[in-house]
C-alpha positions, 0 to 999 in steps of 0.5 A: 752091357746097359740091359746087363746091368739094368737086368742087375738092378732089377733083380736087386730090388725085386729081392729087397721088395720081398724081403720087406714082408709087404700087403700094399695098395698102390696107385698110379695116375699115368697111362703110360705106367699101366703100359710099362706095368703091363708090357714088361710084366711087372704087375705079376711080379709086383703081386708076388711080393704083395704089392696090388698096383691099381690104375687112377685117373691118368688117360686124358681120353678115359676121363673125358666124359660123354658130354664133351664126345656129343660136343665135338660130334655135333660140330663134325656134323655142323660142317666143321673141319674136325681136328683131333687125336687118333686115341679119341676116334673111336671113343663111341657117343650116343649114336657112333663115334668120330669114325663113324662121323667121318664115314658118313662124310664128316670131315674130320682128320687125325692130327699129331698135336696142335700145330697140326691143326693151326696149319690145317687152318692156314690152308683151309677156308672152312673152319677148323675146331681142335679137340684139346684133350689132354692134362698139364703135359699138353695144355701148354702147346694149346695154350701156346697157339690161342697166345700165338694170333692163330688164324681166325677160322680157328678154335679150341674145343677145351677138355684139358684137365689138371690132375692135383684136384683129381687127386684130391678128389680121390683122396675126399671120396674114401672109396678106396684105401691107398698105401701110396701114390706113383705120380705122372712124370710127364705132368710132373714135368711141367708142374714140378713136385709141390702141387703134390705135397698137400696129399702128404700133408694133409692125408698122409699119403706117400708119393713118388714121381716116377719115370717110365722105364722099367727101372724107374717104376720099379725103384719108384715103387721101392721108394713107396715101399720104403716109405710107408715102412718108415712111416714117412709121407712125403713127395720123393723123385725117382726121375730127377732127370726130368722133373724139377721141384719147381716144374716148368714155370714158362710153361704154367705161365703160358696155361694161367694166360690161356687158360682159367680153372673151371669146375667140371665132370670127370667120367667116373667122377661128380664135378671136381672143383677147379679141375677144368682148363676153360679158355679165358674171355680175352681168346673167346673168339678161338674157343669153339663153345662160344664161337659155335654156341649155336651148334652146340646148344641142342647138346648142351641142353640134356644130360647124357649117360655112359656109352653103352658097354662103356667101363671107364668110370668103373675102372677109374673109381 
């Protein structure tokens, strides 16, 4: 009866959509709604009733650039125990990939999250390096062990990122023209919706919060539409059942006490401002670029270009 019912729905919007007469270029920051866009077949759906939807810099692996890949490369091949996410594996380097490094011996293990890891270096004698990838939506568990007394063979290789400079980034660059944004419900999740309304105020930028059932990105994207037909430029929230316009404050407070901003390179993008989650002088003895400086100073000497083949950058910009 439910998926009779959503069935219903969908029809009706599809029908409003194209009885609105659109040409529209829109965006999403999330991964996740390019797989329920692309699973469910919406964005040919989309495109006929003249919607283009367009992917932003929504996959915390995408964005991560070559530098921070040599990174956790040269501490696998240092000895180090290597933790990190299966999606990271096969990310390739200059000379192969964290699979490759652990075919040829180096230890290194596929963990579900960060707790996974501090345990990995509860039972271990060696030292155990997490690879903490990913924006606001996992930022405060990583945040939450460094906070924790982790055990001293642990550390955190940070490449968390935060996405409202992105944005603002994308917005500056005027490479594109956007009718719209569907912004990420699970970073909305923990920042809530303000972080969001300067791109309204500032560039007139319509937005949604949407969620990323079938249902929740098509209404979002009927809520833009509605919008830019009005002439409005706001923040609204299709996933109301999730997001809050205050976010998640215990876990903001938990990242500002672990973490500070910092300005760094987005693959695809120059360095943004203020974008980087870089782990604060008083936890310096569980950051991995300050506690194994010395295997990382070959890398952090040269700079390093795209992976050969490697198509990220484009596709975010």
């Amino acid at each position: 009866m439910f998926r009779l019912r959503d069935k219903e729905m969908s029809r009706k919007i599809m029908q409003k959509l194209e009885g609105m007469d659109l040409k529209l270029t829109l965006m999403h920051v999330c991964g996740t709604h390019q797989d329920t866009l692309i699973r469910f077949g919406l964005d040919s759906e989309f495109r006929r009733v003249g919607i283009d939807i367009r992917q932003g810099p929504g996959c915390p692996v995408c964005v991560t650039p070559p530098r921070e890949i040599e990174e956790i490369l040269a501490l696998a091949k240092a000895g180090l125990t290597i933790a990190a996410f299966g999606d990271v594996m096969k990310v390739p380097g200059q000379k192969g990939s964290l699979n490759d490094a652990k075919a040829e011996g180096a230890d290194v293990r596929i963990v579900f999250g960060v707790d996974d890891a501090v345990a990995l270096a509860r039972r271990s004698q060696k030292e155990v390096v997490f690879m903490g990838i990913g924006f606001e939506t996992t930022a405060p568990t990583v945040a939450s062990a460094l906070l924790s007394d982790p055990p001293p063979n642990f550390s955190v290789l940070s490449c968390h990122r935060t996405v409202p400079p992105a944005l603002e980034a994308i917005a500056n660059m005027g490479e594109i023209r956007l009718h719209g944004m569907i912004q990420p419900g699970h970073v909305s999740t923990i920042i809530g919706t303000k972080p969001y309304e300067f791109l309204s105020r500032r560039y007139k930028m319509p937005q949604v919060v949407a969620g990323f059932e079938p249902l929740d990105l098509m209404m979002g994207i009927y809520m833009l539409a509605r919008q830019v037909k009005e002439g409005r430029a706001v923040v609204e929230n299709e996933y109301t059942r999730v997001v809050h316009t205050e976010g998640n404050p215990a876990a903001i407070k938990t990242m500002r006490d672990a973490f500070e901003p910092s300005d760094v390179v987005w693959r695809g993008f120059p360095v943004i401002r203020r974008s980087g989650l870089s782990i604060r002088k008083k936890l310096q003895e569980h950051d991995a670029r300050k506690r194994h400086e010395d295997f990382l100073a070959h890398v952090h000497a040269r700079e390093y270009s795209e992976a050969k083949g490697c198509r990220c950058g484009e596709m975010l910009r």
